[in-house]
Backbone and ligand atoms as CSV (ligand in chain L), in Angstrom:
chain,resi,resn,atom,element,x,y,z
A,1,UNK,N,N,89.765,-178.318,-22.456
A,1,UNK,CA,C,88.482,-177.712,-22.117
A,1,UNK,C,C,88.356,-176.309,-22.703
A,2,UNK,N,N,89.325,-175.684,-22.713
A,2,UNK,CA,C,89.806,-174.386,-22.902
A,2,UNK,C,C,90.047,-174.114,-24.233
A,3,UNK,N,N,89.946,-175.083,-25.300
A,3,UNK,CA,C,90.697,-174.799,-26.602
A,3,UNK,C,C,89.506,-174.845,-27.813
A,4,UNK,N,N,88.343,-175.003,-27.052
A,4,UNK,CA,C,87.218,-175.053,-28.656
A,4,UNK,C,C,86.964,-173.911,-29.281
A,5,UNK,N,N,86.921,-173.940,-30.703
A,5,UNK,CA,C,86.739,-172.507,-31.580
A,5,UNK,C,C,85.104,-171.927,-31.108
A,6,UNK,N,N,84.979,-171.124,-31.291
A,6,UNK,CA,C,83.364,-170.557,-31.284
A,6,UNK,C,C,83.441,-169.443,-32.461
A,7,UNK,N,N,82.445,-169.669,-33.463
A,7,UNK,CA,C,82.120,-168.528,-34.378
A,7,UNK,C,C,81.213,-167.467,-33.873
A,8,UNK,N,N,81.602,-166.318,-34.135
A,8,UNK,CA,C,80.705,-165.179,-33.470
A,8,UNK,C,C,78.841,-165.616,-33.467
A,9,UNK,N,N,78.729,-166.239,-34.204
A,9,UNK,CA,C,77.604,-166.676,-34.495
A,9,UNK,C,C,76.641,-168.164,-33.127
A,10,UNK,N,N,78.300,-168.690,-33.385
A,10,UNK,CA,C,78.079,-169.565,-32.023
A,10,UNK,C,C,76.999,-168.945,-31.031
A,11,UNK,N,N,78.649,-167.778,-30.461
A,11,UNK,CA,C,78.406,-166.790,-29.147
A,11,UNK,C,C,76.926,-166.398,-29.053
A,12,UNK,N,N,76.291,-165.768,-30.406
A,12,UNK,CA,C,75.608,-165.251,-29.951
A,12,UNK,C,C,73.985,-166.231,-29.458
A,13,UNK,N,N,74.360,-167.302,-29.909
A,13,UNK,CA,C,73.398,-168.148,-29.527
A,13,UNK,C,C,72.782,-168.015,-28.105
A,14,UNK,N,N,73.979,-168.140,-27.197
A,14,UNK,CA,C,74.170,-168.298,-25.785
A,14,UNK,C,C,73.818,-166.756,-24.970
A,15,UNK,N,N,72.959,-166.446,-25.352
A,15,UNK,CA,C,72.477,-165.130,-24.650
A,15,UNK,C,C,71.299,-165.260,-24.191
A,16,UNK,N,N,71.108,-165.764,-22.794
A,16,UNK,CA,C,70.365,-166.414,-21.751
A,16,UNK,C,C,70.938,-166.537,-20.169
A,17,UNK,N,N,70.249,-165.741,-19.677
A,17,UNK,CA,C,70.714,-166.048,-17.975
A,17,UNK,C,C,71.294,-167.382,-17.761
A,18,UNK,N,N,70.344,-168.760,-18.066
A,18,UNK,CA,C,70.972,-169.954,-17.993
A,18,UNK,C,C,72.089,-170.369,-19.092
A,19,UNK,N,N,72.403,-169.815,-19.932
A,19,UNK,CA,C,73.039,-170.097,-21.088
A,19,UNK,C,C,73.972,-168.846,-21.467
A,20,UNK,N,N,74.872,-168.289,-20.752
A,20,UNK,CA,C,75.879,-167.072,-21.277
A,20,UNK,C,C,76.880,-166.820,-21.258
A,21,UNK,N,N,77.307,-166.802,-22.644
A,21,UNK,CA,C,78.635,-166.927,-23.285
A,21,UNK,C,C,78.672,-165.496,-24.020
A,22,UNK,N,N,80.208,-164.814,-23.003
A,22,UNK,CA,C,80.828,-163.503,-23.466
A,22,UNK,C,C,81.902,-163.423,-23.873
A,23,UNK,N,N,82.815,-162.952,-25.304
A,23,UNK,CA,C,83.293,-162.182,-25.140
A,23,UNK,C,C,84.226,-160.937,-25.150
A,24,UNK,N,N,85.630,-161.954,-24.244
A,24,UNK,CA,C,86.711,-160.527,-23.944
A,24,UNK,C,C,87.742,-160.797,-24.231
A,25,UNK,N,N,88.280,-159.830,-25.598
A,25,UNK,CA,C,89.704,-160.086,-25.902
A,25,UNK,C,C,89.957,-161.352,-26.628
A,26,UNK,N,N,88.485,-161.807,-27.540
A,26,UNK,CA,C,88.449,-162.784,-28.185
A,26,UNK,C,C,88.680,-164.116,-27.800
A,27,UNK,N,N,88.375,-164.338,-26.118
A,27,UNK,CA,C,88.432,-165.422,-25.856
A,27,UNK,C,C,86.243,-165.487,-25.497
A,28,UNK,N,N,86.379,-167.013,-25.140
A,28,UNK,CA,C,84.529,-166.994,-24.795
A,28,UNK,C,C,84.337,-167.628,-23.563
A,29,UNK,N,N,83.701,-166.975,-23.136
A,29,UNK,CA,C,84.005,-166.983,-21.176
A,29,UNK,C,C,82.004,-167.308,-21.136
A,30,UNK,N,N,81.798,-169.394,-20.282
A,30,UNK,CA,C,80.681,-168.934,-19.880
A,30,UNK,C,C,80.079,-168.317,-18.613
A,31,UNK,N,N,79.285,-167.434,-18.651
A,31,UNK,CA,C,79.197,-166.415,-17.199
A,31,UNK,C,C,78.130,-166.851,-16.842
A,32,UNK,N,N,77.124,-168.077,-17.219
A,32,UNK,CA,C,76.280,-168.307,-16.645
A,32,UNK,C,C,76.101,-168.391,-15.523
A,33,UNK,N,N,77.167,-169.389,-14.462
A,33,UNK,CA,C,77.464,-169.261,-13.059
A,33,UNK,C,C,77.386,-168.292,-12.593
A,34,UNK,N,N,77.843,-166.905,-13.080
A,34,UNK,CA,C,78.613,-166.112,-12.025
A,34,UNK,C,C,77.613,-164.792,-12.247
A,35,UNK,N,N,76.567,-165.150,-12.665
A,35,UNK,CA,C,75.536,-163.447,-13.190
A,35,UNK,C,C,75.295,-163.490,-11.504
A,36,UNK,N,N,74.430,-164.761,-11.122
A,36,UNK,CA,C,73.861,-164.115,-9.936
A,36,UNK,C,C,74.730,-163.517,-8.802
A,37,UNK,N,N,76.199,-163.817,-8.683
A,37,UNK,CA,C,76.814,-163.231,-7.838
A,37,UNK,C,C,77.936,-161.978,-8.975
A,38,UNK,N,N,77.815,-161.762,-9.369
A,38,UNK,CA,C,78.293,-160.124,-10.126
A,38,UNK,C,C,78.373,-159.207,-9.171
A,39,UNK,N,N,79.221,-159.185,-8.745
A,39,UNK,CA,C,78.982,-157.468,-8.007
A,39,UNK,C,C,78.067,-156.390,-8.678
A,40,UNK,N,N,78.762,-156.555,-10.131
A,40,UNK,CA,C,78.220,-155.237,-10.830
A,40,UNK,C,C,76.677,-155.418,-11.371
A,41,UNK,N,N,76.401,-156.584,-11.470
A,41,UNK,CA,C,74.495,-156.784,-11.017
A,41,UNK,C,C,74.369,-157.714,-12.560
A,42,UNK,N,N,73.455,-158.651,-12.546
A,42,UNK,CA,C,73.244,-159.363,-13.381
A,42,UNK,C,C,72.838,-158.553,-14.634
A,43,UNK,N,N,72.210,-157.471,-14.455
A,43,UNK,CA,C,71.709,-156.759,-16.069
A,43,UNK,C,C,72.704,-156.916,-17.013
A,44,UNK,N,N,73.904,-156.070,-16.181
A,44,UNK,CA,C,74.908,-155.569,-17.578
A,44,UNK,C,C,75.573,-157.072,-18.130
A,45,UNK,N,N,75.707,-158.153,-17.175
A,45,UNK,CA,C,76.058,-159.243,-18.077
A,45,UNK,C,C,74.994,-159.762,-18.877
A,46,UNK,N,N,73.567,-159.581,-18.546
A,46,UNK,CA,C,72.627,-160.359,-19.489
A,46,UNK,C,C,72.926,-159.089,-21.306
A,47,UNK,N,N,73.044,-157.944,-20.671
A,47,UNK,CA,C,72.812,-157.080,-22.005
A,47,UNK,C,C,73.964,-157.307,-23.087
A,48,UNK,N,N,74.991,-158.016,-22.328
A,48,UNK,CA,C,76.522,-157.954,-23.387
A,48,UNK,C,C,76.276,-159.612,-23.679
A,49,UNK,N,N,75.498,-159.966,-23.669
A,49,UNK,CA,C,75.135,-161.966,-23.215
A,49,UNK,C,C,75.365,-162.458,-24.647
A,50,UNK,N,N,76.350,-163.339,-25.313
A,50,UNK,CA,C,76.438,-163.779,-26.601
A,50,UNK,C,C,77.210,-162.622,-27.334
A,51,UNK,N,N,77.862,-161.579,-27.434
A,51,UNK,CA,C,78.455,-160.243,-27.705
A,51,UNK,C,C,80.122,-160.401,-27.204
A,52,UNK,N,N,80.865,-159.555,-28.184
A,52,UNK,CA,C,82.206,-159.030,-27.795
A,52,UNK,C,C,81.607,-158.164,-26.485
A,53,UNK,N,N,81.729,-158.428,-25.151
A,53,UNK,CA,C,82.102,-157.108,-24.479
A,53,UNK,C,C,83.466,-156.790,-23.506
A,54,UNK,N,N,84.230,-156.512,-25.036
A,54,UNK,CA,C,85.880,-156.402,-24.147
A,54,UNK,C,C,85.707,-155.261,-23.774
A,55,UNK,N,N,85.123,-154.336,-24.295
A,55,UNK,CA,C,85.229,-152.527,-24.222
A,55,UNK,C,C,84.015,-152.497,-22.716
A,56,UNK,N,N,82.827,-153.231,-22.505
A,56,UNK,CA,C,82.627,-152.926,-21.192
A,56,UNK,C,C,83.290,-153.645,-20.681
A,57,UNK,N,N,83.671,-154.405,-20.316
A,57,UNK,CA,C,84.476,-155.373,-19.276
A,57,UNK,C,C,85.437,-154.090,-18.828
A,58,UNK,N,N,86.555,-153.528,-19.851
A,58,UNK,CA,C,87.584,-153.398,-19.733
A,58,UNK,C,C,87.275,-151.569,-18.902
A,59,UNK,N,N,85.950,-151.361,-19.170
A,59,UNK,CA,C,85.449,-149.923,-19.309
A,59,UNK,C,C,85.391,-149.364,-17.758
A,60,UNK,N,N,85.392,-150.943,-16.874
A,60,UNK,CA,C,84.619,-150.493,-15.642
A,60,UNK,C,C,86.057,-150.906,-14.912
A,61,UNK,N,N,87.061,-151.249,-15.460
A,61,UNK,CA,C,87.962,-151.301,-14.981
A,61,UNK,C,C,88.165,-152.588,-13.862
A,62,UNK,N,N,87.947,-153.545,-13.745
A,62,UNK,CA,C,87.720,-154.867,-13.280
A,62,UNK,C,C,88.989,-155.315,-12.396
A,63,UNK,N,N,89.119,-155.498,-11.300
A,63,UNK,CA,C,90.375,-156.016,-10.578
A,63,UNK,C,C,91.156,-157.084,-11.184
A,64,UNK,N,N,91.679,-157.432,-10.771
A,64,UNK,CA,C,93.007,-158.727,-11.149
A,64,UNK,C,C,91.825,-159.661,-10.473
A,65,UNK,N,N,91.368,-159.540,-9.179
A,65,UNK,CA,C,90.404,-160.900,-8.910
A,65,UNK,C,C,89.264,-161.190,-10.186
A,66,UNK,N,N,88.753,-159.815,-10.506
A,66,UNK,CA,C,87.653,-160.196,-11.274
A,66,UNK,C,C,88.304,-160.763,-12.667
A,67,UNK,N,N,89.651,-160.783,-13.185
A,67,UNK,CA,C,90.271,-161.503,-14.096
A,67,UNK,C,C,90.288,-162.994,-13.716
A,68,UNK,N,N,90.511,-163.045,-12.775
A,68,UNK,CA,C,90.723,-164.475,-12.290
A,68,UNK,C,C,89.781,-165.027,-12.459
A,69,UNK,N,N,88.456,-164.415,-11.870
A,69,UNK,CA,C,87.455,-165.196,-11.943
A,69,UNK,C,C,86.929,-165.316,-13.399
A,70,UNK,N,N,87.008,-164.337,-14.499
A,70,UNK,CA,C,86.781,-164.637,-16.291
A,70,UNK,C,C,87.620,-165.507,-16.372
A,71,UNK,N,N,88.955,-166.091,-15.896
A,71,UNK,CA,C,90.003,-166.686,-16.296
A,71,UNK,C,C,89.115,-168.649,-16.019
A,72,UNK,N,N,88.856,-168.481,-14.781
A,72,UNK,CA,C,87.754,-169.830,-14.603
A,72,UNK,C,C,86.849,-170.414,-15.482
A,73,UNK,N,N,86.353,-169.188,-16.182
A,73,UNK,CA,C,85.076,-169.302,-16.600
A,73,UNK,C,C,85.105,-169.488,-18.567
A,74,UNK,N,N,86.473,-169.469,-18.725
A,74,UNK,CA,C,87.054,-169.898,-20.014
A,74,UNK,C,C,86.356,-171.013,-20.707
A,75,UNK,N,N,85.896,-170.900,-22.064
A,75,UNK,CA,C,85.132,-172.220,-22.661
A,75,UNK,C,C,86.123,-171.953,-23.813
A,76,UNK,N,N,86.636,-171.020,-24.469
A,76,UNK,CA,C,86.930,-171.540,-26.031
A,76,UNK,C,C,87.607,-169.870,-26.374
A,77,UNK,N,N,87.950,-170.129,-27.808
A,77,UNK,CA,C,88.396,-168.620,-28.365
A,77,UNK,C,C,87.817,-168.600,-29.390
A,78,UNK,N,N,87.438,-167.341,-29.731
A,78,UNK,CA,C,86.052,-166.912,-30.926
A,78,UNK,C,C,86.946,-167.153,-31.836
A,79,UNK,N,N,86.388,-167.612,-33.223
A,79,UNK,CA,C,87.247,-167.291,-34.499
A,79,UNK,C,C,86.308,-166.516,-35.405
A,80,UNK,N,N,87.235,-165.335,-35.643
A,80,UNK,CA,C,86.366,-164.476,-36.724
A,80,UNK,C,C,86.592,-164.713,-38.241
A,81,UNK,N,N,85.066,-164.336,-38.008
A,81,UNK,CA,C,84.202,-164.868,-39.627
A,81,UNK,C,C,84.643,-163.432,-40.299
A,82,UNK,N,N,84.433,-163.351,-41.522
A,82,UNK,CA,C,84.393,-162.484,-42.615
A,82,UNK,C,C,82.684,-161.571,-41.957
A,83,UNK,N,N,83.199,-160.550,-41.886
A,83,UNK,CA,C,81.166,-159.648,-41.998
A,83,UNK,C,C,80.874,-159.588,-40.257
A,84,UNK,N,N,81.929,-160.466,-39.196
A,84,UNK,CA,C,81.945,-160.114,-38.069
A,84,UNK,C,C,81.817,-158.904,-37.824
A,85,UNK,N,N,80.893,-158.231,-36.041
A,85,UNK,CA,C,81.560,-157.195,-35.994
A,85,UNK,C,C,82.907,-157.010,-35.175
A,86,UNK,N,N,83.209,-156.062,-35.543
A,86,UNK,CA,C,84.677,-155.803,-35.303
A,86,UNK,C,C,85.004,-155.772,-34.085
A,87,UNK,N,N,86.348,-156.195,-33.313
A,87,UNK,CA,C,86.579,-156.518,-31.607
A,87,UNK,C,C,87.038,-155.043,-31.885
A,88,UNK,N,N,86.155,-154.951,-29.938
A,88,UNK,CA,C,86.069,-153.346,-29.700
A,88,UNK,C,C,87.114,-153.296,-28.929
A,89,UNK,N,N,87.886,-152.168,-29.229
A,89,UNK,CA,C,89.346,-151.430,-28.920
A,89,UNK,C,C,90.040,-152.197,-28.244
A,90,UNK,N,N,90.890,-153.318,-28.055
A,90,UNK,CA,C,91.278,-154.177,-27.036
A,90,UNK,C,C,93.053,-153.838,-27.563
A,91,UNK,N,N,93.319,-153.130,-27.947
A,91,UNK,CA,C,94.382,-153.274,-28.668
A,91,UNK,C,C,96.023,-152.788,-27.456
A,92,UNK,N,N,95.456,-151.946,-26.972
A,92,UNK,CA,C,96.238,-151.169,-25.875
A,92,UNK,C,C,95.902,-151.935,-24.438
A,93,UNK,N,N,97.502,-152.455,-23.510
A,93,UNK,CA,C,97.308,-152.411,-22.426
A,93,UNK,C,C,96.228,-152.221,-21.862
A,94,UNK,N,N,95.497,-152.886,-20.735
A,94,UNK,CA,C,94.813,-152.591,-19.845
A,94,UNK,C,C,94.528,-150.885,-19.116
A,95,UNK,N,N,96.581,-150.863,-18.028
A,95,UNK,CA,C,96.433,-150.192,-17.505
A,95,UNK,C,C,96.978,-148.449,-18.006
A,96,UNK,N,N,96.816,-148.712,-19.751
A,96,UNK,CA,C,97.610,-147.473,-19.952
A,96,UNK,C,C,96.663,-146.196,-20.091
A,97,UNK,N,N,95.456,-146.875,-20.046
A,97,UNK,CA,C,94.979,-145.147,-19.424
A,97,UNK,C,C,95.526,-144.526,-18.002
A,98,UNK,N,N,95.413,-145.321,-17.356
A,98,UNK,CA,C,95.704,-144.677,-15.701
A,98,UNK,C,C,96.776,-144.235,-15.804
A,99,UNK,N,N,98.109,-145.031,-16.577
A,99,UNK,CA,C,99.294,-144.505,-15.570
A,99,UNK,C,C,99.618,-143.290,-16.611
A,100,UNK,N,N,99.084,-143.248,-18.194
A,100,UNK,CA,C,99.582,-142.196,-18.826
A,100,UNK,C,C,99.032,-140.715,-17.875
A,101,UNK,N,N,97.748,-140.750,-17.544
A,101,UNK,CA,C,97.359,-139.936,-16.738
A,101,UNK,C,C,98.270,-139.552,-15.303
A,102,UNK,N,N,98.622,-140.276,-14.707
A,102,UNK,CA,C,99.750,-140.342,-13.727
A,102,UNK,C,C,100.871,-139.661,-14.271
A,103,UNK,N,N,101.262,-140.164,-14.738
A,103,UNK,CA,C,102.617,-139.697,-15.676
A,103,UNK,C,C,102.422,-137.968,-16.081
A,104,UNK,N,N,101.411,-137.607,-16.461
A,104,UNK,CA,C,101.333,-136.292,-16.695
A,104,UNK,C,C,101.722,-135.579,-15.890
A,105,UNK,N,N,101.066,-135.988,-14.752
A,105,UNK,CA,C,100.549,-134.992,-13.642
A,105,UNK,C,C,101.996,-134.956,-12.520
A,106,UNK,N,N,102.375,-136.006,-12.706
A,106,UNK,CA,C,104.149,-136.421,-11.854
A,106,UNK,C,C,104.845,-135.689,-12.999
A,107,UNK,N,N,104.970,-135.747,-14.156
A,107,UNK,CA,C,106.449,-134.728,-14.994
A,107,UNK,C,C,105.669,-132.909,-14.880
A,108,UNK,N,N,104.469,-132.810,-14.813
A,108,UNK,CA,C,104.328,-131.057,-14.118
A,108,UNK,C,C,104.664,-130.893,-13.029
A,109,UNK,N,N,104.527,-131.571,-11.857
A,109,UNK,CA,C,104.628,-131.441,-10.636
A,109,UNK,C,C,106.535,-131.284,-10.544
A,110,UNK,N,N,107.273,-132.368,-11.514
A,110,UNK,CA,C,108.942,-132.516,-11.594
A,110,UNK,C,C,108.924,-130.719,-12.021
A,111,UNK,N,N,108.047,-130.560,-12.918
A,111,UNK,CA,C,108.932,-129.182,-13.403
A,111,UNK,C,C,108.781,-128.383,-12.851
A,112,UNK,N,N,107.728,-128.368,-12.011
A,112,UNK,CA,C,107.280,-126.860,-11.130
A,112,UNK,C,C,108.604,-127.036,-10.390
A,113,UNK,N,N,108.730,-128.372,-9.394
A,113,UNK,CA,C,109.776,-128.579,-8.551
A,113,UNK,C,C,111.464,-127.879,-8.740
A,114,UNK,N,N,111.552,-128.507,-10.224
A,114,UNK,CA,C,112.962,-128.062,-10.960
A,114,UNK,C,C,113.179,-126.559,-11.179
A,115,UNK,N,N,111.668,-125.847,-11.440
A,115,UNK,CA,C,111.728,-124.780,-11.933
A,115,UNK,C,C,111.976,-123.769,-10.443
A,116,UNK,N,N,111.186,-124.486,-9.868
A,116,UNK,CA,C,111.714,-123.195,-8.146
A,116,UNK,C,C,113.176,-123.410,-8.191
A,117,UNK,N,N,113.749,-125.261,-7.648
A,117,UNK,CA,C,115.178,-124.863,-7.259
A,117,UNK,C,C,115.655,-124.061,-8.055
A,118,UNK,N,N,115.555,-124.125,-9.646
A,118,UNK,CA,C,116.370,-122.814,-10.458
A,118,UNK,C,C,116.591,-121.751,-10.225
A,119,UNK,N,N,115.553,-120.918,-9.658
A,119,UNK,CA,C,114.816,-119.909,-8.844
A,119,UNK,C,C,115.878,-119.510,-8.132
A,120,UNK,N,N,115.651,-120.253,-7.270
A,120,UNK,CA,C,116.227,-120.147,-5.820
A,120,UNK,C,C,117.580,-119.891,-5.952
A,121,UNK,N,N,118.353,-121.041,-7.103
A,121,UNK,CA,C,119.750,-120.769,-7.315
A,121,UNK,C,C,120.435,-119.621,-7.368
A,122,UNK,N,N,119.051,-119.339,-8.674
A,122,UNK,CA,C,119.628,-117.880,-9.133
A,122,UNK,C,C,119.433,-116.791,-8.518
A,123,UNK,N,N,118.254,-117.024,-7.574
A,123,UNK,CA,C,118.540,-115.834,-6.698
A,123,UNK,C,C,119.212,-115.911,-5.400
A,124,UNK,N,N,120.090,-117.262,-4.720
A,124,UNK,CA,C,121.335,-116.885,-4.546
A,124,UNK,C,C,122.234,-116.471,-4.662
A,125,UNK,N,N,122.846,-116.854,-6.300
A,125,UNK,CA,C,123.640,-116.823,-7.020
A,125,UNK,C,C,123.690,-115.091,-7.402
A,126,UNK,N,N,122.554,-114.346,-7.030
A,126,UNK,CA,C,122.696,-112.908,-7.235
A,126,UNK,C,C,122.775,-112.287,-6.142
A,127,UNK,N,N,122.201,-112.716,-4.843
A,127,UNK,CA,C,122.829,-112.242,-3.662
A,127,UNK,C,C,124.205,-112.233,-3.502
A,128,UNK,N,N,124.634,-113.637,-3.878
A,128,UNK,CA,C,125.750,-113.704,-3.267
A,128,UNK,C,C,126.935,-112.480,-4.348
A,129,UNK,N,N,126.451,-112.123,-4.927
A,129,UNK,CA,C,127.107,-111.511,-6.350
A,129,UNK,C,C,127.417,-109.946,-5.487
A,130,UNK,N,N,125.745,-109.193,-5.287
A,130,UNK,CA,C,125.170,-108.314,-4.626
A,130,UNK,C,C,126.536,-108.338,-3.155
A,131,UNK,N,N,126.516,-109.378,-2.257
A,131,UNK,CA,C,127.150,-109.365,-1.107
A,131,UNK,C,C,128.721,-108.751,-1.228
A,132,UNK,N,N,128.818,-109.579,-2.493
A,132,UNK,CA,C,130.516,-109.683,-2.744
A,132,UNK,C,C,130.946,-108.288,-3.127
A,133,UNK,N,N,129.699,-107.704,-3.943
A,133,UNK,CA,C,130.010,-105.835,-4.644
A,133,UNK,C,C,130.598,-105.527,-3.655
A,134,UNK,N,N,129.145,-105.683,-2.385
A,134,UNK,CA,C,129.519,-104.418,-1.282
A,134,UNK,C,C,130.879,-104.547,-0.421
A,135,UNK,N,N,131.348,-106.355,-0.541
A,135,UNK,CA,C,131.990,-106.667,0.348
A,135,UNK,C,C,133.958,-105.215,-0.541
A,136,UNK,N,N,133.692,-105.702,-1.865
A,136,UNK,CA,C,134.777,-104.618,-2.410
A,136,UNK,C,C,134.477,-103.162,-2.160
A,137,UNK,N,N,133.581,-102.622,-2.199
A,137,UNK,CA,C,133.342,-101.350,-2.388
A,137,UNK,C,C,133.549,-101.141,-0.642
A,138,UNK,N,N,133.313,-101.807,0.400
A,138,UNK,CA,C,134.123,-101.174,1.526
A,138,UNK,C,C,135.221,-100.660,1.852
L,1,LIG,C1,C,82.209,-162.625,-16.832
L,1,LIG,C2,C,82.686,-161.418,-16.864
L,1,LIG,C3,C,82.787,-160.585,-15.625
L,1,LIG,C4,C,83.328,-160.885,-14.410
L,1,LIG,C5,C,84.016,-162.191,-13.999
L,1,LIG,C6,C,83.141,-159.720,-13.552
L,1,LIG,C7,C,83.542,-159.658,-12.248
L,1,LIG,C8,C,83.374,-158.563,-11.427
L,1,LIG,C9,C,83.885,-158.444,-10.085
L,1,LIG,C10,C,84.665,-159.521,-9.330
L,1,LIG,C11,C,83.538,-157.214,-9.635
L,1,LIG,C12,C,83.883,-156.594,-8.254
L,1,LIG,C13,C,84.886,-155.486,-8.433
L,1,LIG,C14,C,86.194,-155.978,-8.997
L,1,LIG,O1,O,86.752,-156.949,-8.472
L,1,LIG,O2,O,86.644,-155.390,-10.004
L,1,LIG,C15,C,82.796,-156.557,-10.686
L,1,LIG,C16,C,82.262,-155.284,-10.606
L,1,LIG,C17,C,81.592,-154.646,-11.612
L,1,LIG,N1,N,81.357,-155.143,-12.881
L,1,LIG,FE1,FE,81.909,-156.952,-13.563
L,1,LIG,N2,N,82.497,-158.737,-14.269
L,1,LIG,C18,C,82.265,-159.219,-15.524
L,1,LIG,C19,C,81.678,-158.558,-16.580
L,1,LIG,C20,C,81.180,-157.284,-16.518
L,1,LIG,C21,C,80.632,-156.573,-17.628
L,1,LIG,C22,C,80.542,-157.098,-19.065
L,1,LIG,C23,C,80.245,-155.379,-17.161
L,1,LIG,C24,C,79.631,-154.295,-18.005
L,1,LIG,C25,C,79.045,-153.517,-18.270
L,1,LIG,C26,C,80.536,-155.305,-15.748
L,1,LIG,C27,C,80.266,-154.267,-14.899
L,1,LIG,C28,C,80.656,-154.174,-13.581
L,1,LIG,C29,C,80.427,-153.034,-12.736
L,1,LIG,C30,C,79.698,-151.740,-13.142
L,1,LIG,C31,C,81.021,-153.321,-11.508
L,1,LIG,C32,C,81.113,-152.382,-10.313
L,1,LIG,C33,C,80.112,-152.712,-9.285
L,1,LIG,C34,C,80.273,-151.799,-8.090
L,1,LIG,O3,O,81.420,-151.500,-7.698
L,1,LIG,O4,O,79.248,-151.406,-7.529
L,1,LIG,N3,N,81.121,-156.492,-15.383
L,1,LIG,N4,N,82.715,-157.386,-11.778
């Protein structure tokens, strides 16, 4: 069911509320079923309707359920023609915007952390220096 080619040309046939075929990551998903219940509202699927839209799909950031449910809705995988336009940015992980962002903000937070205990060491490490003078000079 899952294995018919579609030429971009196909796709774009199918750009019709009753008739819509998207899509994502070069597979062709029909969404006709599922416009009227969209969370995100029937427009934005009619406007990407017959179109690559991996870059909105992927843009609004879509749960693992809402994968599941494109995963249902599987008809075929596009094959690109010569003069196609080009699949939009799909190239990178899903989630590597978020966690690179994460990641930033956790290795500043490590160094502020690292950088006090240093701190702290060393200004033990000079008390205790300070303590020991006076403790000779008595
Ligand atoms: C057939 C493909 C699609 C499916 C199966 C789908 C499914 C879903 C699901 C289940 C949600 C609820 C939130 C979540 O689970 O992430 C959602 C929300 C949303 N979707 Fe889609 N979606 C599809 C395509 C698109 C496209 C192409 C757009 C593009 C512009 C879009 C825009 C949105 C927006 C803006 C929301 C957020 C709605 C809100 O939270 O108020 N979706 N979608």
């Amino acid at each position: 069911m899952a294995d018919k080619e579609f030429t971009y040309s196909d796709v774009s046939e199918h750009n019709t509320k009753k008739d819509l075929y998207i899509v994502v990551h070069d597979k062709v998903y029909n969404a006709s079923s599922f416009v009227d219940e969209h969370p995100g509202g029937e427009e934005v699927l009619l406007d990407v309707g017959g179109q690559d839209s991996t870059e909105a799909f992927e843009d609004v950031g879509h749960s693992d359920e809402a994968r599941e449910i494109l995963e249902g809705l599987l008809v075929g995988s596009l094959k690109r023609q010569e003069g196609d336009p080009k699949p939009k940015s799909y190239a990178q992980p899903t989630s590597s915007a978020t966690t690179s962002d994460g990641a930033s903000t956790g290795v500043g937070l490590y160094a502020i952390i690292l950088l006090g205990g240093a701190l702290a060491f060393g200004a033990y490490k000079y008390l205790q220096g300070q303590s020991q003078k006076e403790g000779i000079a008595i």
